[in-house]
C-alpha positions as CSV (number, residue, x, y, z in Angstrom):
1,X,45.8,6.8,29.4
2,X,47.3,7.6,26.0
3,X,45.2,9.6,23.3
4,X,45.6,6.5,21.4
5,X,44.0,4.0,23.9
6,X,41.3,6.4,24.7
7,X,40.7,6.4,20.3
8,X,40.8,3.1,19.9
9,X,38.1,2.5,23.5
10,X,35.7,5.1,21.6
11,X,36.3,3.4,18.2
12,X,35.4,-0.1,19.9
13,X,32.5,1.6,21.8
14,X,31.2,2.9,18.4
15,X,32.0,-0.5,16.8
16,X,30.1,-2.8,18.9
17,X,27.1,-0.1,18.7
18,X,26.4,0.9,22.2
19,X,24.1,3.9,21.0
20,X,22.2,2.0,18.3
21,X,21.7,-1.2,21.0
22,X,20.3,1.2,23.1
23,X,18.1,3.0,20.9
24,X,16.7,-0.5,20.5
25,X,16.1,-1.4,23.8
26,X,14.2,1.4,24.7
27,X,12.2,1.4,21.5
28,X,11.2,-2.1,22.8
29,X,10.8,-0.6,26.2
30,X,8.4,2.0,25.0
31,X,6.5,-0.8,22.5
32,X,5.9,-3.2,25.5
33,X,4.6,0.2,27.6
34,X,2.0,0.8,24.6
35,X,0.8,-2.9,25.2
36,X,2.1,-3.3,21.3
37,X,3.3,-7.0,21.2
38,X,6.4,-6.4,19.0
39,X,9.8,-6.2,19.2
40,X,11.6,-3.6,17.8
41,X,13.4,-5.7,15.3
42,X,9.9,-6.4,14.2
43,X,9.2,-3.0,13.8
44,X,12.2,-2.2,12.0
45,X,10.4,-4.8,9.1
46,X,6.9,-3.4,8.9
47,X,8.9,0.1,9.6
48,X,9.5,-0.4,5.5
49,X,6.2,-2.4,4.5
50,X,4.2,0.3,5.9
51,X,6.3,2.4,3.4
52,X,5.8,0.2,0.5
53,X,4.2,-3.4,0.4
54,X,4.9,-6.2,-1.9
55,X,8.5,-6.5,-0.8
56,X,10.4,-9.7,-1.2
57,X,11.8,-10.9,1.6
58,X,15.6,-9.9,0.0
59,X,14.2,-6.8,-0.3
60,X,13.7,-6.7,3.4
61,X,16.9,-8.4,4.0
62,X,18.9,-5.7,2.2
63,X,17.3,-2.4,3.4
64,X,17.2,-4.0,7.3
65,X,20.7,-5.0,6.5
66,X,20.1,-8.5,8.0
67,X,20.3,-12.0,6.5
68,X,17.7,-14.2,5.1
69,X,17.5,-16.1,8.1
70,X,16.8,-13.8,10.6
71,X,14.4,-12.4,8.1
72,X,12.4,-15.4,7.9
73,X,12.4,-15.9,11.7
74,X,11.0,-11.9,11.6
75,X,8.3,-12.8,9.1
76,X,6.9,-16.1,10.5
77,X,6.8,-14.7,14.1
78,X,4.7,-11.6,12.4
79,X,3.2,-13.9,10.8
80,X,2.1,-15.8,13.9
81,X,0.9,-12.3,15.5
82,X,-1.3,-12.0,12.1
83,X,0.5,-9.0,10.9
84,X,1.6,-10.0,7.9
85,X,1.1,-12.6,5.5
86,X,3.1,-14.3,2.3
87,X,2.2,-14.3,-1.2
88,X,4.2,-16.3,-4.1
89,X,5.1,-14.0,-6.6
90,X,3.3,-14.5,-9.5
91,X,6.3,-14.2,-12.1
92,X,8.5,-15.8,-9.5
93,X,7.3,-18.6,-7.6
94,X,10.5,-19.3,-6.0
95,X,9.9,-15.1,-4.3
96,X,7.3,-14.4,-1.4
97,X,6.3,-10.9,-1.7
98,X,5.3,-9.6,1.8
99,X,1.6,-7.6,2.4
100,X,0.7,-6.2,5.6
101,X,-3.0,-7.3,7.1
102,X,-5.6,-5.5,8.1
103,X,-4.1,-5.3,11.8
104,X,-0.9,-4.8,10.9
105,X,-2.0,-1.8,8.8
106,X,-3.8,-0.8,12.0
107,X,-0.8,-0.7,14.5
108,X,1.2,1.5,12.1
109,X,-0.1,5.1,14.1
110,X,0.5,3.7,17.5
111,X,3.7,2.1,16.8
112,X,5.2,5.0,15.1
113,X,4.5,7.3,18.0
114,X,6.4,4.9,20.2
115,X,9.2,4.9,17.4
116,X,9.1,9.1,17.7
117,X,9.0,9.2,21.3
118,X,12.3,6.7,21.2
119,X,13.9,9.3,19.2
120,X,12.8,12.5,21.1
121,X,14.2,10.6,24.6
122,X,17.6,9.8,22.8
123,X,17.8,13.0,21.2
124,X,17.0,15.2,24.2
125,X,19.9,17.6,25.2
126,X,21.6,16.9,21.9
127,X,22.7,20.1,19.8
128,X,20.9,19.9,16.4
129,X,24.3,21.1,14.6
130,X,26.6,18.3,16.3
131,X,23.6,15.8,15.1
132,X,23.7,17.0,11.9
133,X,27.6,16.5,12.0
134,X,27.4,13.4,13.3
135,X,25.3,12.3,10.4
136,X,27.1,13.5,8.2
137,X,30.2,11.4,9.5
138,X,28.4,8.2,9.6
139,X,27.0,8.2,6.0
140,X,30.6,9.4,5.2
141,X,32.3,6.1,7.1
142,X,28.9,4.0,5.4
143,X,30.3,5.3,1.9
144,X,33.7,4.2,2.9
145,X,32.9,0.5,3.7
146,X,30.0,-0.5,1.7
């Protein structure tokens, strides 16, 4: 195999995000485990709203980098699980802003230690410098191409 082919099978491997799939599969693994009934596309949402809530749903959209349909599938399924509701902005009523309820405030500890375990299992064995480097090459090739 030629140094090319084997570059462009890692550049397809990193385009089609075999690492980042993963990562989301066993975050969902380890969700399912804890008896917490989310996926971890769902997470990724209140991820953010338990950061800051009162975010439109294009807020969302933009920081999940996902479009505004799969953003309102996300919120009317966590809607349906009763952790999250809608609220017409005031000086907008054509906006929703998002809030968190009570249970999905309550979640947030339980959920995040699933989220940190997902990250300790994909990061064992991995040398902090070459993560570090890695990092640094992906916001670099993010800067390119946004």
């Amino acid at each position: 195999m030629t140094s090319n082919n084997l570059f462009a099978e890692e550049f397809f491997s990193f385009l089609t995000g075999k690492a980042s799939t993963a990562m989301s599969r066993r975050l969902q693994r380890n969700l399912k485990e804890s008896c917490l009934t989310i996926t971890s596309e769902q997470w990724s949402l209140l991820y953010y709203l338990w950061n800051e809530e009162g975010l439109t749903q294009q807020e969302l959209a933009n920081l999940t980098f996902r479009d505004k349909p799969s953003i309102s599938r996300l919120i009317n399924n966590l809607e349906k699980l009763k952790l999250v509701i809608r609220v017409n902005d005031k000086g907008d009523r054509r906006t929703n802003l998002i809030y968190l309820t009570k249970e999905g405030r309550k979640i947030k500890m339980d959920c995040m230690a699933q989220a940190s375990r997902t990250i300790a299992e994909a990061l064992d064995n991995v040398d902090r410098d070459k993560l570090k480097d890695a990092q640094h090459i992906l916001e670099t090739v993010y800067q390119n191409l946004k």
